[in-house]
C-alpha positions as CSV (number, residue, x, y, z in Angstrom):
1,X,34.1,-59.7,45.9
2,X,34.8,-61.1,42.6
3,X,31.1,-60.5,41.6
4,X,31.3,-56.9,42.7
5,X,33.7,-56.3,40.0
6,X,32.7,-57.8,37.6
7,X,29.5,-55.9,37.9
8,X,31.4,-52.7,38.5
9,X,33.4,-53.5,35.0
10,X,30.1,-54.0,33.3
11,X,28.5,-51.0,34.6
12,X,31.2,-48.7,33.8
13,X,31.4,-50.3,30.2
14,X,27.5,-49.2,30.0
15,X,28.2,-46.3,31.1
16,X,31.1,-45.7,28.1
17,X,28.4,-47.1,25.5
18,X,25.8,-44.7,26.7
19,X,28.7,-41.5,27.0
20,X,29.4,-42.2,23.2
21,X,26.2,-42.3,22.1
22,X,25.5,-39.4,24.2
23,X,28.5,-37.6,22.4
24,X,26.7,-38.4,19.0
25,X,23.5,-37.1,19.8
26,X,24.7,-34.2,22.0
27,X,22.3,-34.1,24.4
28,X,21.8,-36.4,27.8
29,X,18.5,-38.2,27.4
30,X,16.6,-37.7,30.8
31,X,16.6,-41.2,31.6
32,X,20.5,-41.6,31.7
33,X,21.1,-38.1,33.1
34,X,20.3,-39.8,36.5
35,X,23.1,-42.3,35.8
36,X,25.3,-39.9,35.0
37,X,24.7,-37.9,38.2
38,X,25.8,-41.0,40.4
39,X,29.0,-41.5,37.9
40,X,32.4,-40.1,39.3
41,X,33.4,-36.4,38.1
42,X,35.7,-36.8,35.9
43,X,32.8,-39.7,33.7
44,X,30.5,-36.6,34.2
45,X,33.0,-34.3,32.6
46,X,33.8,-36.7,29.7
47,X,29.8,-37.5,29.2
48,X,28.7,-33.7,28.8
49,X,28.7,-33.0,25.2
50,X,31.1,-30.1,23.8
51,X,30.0,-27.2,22.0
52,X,30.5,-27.3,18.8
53,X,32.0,-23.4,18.1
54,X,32.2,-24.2,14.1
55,X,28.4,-24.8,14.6
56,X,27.6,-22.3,16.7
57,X,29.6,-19.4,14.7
58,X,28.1,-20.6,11.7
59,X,24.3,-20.4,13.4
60,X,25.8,-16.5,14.7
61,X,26.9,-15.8,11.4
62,X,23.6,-16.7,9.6
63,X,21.5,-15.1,12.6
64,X,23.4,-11.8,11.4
65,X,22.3,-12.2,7.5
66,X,19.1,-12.6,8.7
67,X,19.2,-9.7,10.4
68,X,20.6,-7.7,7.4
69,X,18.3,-8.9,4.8
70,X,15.5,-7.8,7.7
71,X,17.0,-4.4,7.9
72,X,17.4,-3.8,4.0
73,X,13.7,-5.2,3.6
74,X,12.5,-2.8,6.4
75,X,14.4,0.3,4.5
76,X,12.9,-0.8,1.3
77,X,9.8,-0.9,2.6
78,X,10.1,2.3,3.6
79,X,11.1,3.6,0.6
80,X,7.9,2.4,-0.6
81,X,6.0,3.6,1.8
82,X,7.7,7.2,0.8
83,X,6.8,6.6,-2.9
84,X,3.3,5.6,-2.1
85,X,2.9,8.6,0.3
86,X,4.1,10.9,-2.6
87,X,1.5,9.1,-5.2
88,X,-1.3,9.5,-3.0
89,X,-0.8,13.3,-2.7
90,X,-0.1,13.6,-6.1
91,X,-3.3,12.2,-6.8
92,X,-5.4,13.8,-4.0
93,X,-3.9,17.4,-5.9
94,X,-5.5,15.8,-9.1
95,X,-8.9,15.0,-7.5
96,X,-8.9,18.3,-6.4
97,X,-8.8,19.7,-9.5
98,X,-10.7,17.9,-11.0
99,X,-13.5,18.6,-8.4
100,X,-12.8,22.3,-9.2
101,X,-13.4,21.8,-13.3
102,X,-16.5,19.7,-12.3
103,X,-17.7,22.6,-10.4
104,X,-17.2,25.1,-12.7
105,X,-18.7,22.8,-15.7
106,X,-22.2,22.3,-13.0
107,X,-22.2,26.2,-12.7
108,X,-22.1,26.6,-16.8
109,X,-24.7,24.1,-17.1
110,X,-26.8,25.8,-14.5
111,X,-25.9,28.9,-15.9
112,X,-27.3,27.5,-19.8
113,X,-30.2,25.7,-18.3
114,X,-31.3,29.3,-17.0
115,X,-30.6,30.9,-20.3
116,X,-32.3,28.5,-22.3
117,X,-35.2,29.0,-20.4
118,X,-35.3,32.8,-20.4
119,X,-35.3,32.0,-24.1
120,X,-38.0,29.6,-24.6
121,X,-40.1,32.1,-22.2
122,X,-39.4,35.5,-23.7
123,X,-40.1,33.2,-27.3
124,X,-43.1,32.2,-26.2
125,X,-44.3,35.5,-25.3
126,X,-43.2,37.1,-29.3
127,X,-45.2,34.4,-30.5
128,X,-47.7,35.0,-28.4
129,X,-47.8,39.1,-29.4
130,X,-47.1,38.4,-32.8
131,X,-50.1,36.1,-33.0
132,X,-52.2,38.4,-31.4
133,X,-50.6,41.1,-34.2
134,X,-49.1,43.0,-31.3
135,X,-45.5,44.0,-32.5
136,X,-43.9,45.0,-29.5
137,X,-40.0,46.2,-29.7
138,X,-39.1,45.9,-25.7
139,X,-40.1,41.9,-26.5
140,X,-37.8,41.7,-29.4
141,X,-35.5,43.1,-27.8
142,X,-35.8,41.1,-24.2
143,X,-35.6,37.9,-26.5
144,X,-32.3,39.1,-28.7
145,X,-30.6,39.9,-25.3
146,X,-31.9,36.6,-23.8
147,X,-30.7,34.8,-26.6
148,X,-27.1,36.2,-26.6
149,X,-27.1,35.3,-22.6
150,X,-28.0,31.8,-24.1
151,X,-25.2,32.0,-26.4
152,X,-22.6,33.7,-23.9
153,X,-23.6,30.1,-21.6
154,X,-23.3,27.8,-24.1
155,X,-19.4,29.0,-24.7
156,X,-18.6,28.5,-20.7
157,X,-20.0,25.9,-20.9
158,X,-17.7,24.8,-24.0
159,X,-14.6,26.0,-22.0
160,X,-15.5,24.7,-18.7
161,X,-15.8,21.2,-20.6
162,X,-12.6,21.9,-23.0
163,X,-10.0,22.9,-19.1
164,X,-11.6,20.2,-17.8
165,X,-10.2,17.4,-21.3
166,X,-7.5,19.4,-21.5
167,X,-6.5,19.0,-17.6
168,X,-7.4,14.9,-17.8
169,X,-5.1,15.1,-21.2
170,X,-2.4,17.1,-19.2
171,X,-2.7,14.5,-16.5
172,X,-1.8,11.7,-19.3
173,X,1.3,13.4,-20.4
174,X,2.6,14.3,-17.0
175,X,2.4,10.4,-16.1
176,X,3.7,9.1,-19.3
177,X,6.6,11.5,-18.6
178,X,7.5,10.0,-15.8
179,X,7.0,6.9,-16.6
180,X,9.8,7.2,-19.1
């Protein structure tokens, strides 16, 4: 009998080493757990760790920052996104526009291109009558008409090109404004 309690004394000394260092780590490693399970209630009770509240308010606490910094990052973002959205229309008005000045500078080119060579024609055909000694009045007059067409090109074409600096300059001004 004397052996019983001895053993029972040695056990339940074990069983005090394990429960404190079972209250250090926190947790019941698996392999004890089954100890545990056989030990009276009340070692059961002592042996489950206790929650640490400081701990656990502190990990609620920091939880909630997180979730603040998340929803000012989110807000930010879309403020951004706002900005971004206002940039690219900004832009896409400017593109416009500009696709507008190029296709009015194309149709004064055309326009010159067609003028000019009205001109070249109608001179090749005084050079032609004056070389045969033929002074003919409706060509000298078809070339002086052609040649103010020619003329009357060549300033929309200066314009076109001038609205179309003077919009990329505008452009400049607009952004360094708000810029500053």
């Amino acid at each position: 009998m004397s052996e019983i309690t001895d053993l029972e004394r040695r056990i339940t000394q074990a069983l005090d080493r394990i429960r404190a260092g079972v209250d250090t780590l926190g947790t019941v490693p698996p392999m004890v757990a089954p100890i545990l399970d056989d030990a009276p209630e009340e070692t059961v009770a002592e042996a489950a760790p206790a929650t640490d509240t400081a701990e656990l308010e502190s990990l609620r606490a920091e939880l909630e920052d997180e979730r603040t910094a998340n929803a000012q990052l989110e807000e930010r973002v879309r403020v951004i996104r706002r900005k971004q959205e206002g940039r690219v229309k900004k832009l896409e008005e400017q593109l416009a526009e500009a696709q507008t000045q190029l296709a009015a500078s194309e149709a004064a080119c055309a326009h010159l291109k067609a003028a000019a060579d009205k001109l070249r024609q109608s001179n090749q055909d005084l050079r032609k009558a004056n070389a045969e000694g033929l002074s003919e009045p409706h060509l000298i007059n078809r070339a002086m008409m052609t040649e103010l067409d020619a003329l009357r090109a060549a300033r929309a074409a200066d314009v076109a090109e001038a609205d179309a600096i003077l919009g990329a300059i505008g452009g400049l001004v607009d952004k360094e404004a708000s810029d500053a």
